[in-house]
N, C-alpha and C positions, 0 to 999 in steps of 0.2 A: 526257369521254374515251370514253364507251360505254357501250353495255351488254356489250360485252366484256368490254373493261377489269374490268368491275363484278365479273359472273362473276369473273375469274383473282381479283381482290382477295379477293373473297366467301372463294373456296377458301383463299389464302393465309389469312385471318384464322382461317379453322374448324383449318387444320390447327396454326397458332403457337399458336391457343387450347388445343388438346390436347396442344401438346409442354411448355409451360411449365405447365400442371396437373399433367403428369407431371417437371418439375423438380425434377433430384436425385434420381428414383425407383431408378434401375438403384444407386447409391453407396447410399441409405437401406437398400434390400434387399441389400447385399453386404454391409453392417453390422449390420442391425437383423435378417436372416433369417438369412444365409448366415457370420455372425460373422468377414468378413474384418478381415484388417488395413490399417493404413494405407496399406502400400507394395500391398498388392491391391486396393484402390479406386484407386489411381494406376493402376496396370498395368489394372485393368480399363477405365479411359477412355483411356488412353494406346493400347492394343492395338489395341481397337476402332476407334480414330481413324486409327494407323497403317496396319494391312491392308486397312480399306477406301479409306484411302487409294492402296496400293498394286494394289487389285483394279480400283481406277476412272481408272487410269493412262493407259489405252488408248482412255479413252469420247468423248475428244474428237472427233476427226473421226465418231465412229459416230452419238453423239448430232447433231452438225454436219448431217450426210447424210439426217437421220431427218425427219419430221413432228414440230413439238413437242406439240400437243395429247394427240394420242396417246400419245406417251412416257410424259410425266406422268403421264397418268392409271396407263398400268403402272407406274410406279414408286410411286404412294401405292398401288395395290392389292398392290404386295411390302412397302414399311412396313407396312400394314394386315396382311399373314398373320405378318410375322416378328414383331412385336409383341403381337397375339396369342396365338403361340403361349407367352410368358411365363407368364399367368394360366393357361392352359391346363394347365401342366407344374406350376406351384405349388399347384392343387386336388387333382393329382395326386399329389402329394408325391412328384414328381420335377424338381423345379426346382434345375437348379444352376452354380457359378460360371462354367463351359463354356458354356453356353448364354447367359447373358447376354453373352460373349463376341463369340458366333456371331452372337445378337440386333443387337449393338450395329455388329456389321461389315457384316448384311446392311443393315440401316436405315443406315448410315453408306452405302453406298455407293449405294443408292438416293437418297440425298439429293443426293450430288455430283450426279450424274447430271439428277435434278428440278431443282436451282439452276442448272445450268449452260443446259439446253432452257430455264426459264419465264427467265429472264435477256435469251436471245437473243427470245423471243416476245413478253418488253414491250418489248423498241427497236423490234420489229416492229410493233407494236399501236399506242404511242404514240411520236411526234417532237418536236423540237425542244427550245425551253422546256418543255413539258410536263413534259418526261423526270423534272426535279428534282421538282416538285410528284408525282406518282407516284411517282416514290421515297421523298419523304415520306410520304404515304400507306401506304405498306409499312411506312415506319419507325414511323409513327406508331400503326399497329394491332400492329406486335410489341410497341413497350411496355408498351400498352393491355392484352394479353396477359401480355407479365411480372409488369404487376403487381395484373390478378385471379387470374391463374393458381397462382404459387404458395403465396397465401394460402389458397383454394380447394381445392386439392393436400393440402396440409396439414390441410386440417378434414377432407378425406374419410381421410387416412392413421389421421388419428386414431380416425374411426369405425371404417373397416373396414380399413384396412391399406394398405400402399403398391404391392401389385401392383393393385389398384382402379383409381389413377392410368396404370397401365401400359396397361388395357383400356379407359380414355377417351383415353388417347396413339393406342391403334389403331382405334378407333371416327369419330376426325377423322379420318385418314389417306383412310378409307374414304368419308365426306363428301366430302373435297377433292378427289377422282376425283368424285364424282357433280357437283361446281359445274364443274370444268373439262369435264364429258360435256356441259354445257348452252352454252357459247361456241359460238358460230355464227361463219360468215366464214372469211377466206383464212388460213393457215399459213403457216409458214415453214420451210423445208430448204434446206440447198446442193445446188448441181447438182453440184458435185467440193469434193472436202476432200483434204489432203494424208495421201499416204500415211502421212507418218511419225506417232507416237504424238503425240496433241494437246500431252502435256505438253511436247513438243520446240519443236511450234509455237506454244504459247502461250509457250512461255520467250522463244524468237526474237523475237516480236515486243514480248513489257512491256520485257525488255532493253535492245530497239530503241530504247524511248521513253523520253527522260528522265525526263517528266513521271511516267509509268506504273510505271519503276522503283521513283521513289524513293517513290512513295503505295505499289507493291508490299512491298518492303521493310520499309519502314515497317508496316504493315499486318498485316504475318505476324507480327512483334518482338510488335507491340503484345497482337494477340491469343493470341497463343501465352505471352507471361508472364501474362497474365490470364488465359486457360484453368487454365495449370500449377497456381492455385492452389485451383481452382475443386474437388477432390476433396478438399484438405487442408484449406478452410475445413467443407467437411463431415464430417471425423474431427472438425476441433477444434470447433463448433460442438453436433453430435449427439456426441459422444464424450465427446471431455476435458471442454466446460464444460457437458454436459448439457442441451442446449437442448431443451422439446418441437421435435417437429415443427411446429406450427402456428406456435410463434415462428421458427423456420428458413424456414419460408414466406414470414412477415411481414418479415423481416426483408431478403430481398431481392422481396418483393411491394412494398413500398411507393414505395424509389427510383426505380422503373422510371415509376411515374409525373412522372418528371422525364425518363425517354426522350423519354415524349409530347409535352412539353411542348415539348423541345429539338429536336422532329423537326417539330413544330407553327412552330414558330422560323424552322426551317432557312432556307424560301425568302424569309421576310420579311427577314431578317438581310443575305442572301447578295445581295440587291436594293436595299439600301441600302447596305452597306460591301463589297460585291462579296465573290465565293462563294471565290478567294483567300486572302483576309486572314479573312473568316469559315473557311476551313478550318487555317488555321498557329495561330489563336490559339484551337478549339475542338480540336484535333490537341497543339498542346502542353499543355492542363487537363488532359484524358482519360488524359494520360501523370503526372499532379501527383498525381495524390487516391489510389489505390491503397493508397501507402506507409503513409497513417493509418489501414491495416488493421492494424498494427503495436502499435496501442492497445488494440484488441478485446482487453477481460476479461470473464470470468464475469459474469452475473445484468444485469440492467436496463440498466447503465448500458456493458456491452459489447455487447448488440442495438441502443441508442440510435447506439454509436460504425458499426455495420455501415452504418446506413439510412441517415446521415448519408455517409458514405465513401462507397456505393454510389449514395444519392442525386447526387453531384456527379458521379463518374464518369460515370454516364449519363444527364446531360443535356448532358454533352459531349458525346457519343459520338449521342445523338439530332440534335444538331445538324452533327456532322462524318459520320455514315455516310451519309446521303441526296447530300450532295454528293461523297464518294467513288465512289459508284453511277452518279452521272451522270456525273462527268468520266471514268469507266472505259467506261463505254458510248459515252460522247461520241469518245471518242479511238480506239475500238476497229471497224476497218469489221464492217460487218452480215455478211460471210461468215466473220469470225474471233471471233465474240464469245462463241460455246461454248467454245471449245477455249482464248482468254484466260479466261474463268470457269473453265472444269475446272482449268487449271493454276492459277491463284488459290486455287482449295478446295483442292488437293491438296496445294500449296506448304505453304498453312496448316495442314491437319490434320496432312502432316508435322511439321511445327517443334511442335505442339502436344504430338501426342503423345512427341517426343524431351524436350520439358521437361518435361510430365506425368512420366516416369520418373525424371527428372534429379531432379525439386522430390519426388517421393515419395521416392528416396530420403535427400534431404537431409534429409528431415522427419524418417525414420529415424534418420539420426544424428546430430541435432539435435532437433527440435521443429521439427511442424507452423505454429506460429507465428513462429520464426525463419526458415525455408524464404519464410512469405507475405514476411516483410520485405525478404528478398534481392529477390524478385520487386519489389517496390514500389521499392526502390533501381535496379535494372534498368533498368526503366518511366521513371525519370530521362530516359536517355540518350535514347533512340530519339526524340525531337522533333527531333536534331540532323538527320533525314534529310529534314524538312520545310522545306528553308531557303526564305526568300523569295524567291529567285530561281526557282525550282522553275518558273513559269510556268503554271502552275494557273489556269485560266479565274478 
């Protein structure tokens, strides 16, 4: 596919490498430094997901109109300072719950923005069949990433703390701007974008699309209950059953290496029983295994029940995201494919952070582990939007 291509992957893998080292960091230090509670480790990823949400509302046609090389490279050079600035304020002994707030909005929306440009610049870079096979390749280096990363993350927590993780979180950032500085060749911009706010134009048209709907839809459900629980396994985990850090690493380090595997899978699968039927019946597992987080007890044999649940989950999800990617690209023309991606992030960090709140507080007047089973029973439903008639390449 290039020595392009190579560069943007190069970049992508330095910077997944550095965010899943830093997995769980901002939740660890809101508990382990800053002694929040459970419903403020929710509000803290919920907030952050929300406002930058809504500060990246606009970015569609801007990012559309722009150069994407360029772009990117600004925006890991603002994850790179706003990320930074965390350890900086923590030497200081001036690190606090606000700030990681700020942290998480500024970086949250620098991310919409970078997924949305390198998004539209790989349908630029690579065609046709390809597309899948490079999607896999993305998928298959993030899990690569989850699951050295948070084992990784964890040993160094343990030596010197969890803001450490935060300044190799901004140290990739800083990398991924220097591999996308070395891509050579033509770019991509629109000559005109619509006036009105991308989110309008990207609604308009997945709306438009049956197909694009219902994987929309779907898509935001899915990861938005899975998100919700993503702060409250880390109260109950690090909290209620005590886990070190290093086992909270390992414990979602190891599944990931079934992303790999499944994201390795993907185009061999989707080439023999066609990328359809490989998406309804990898679309409804991913939605099944969740629920047997509901098992998760204290000491050995409730880390056993984590890797195992989390291992299945995402080898479904290795095998269904790559083909999500492509039939979204595929179906999405080259002048609209920013402003369908900004509204896809945006749609979804909305819903995330509304249940993020919704699921802290249940955990509140409930139990963090009730809260995860509601979600898992949830996660049931949402395969009903994947029916077979769907028309899915």
């Amino acid at each position: 596919m290039g020595r392009s291509f190579g560069w943007l992957w190069s970049a992508y893998a330095v910077s997944t490498y550095g965010t899943w080292i830093a997995f769980g960091a901002f939740p660890l230090i809101a508990v382990q430094v800053l002694h929040s509670t459970a419903f403020a480790v929710s509000l803290l990823e919920a907030a952050g997901l929300a406002v930058a949400a809504v500060v990246a509302f606009p970015l569609g046609p801007w990012v559309e109109r722009r150069a994407k090389r360029p772009l990117m490279i600004v925006m890991d050079l603002v994850r790179f300072l706003a990320m930074a600035s965390v350890p900086v304020s923590y030497f200081q002994g001036s690190l606090s719950f606000g700030q990681l707030l700020v942290v998480s909005v500024v970086s949250g929306t620098a991310s919409i923005a970078f997924t949305a440009a390198s998004g539209a610049y790989v349908k630029h870079l690579v065609h046709g069949d390809r597309l899948l096979v490079a999607n896999g390749r993305f998928e298959g280096t993030s899990w690569v990433a989850t699951a050295a990363g948070p084992p990784l993350g964890g040993a160094l927590v343990g030596l010197l703390g969890p803001v450490v993780t935060v300044l190799a979180n901004a140290l990739s950032y800083l990398l991924s701007a220097l591999g996308i500085l070395c891509i050579r060749g033509s770019d991509v911009a629109a000559r005109e974008a619509s006036r009105q706010p991308g989110f309008f134009v990207g609604w308009r048209f997945i709306l438009g699309d049956r197909v694009l709907r219902r994987l929309f839809l779907n898509s935001i459900l899915v990861s938005g209950l899975i998100m919700a629980t993503v702060p409250l396994l880390s109260v109950l985990l690090l909290g209620e059953y005590g886990f070190p850090a290093w086992q909270y690493g390992l414990a979602f380090g190891v599944p990931a290496l079934g992303g790999f595997v499944g994201a390795r899978l993907s185009p061999r699968l989707s080439a023999r029983y066609g990328r359809h039927r490989v998406m309804i019946v990898s679309g409804w597992l991913r939605s099944s295994f969740p629920l047997g987080l509901a098992l998760v007890r204290p000491g050995v044999a409730g880390l056993l029940t984590v890797i195992v649940v989390e291992g299945l989950l995402i080898t479904c999800m290795g095998v269904y995201n790559p083909i999500l990617a492509t039939e979204r690209l595929q179906r999405t023309p080259a002048d609209r494919v920013t402003q369908v991606l900004t509204t896809w992030s945006v749609s979804s960090k909305l819903l995330q952070a509304a249940l993020m709140v919704i699921w802290g507080g249940l955990a509140t007047l409930t139990s963090p582990l009730a809260a995860i089973t509601l979600s898992g029973l949830f996660l049931l439903a949402t395969p009903l939007l994947l029916r077979t008639d769907s028309g899915a390449a």
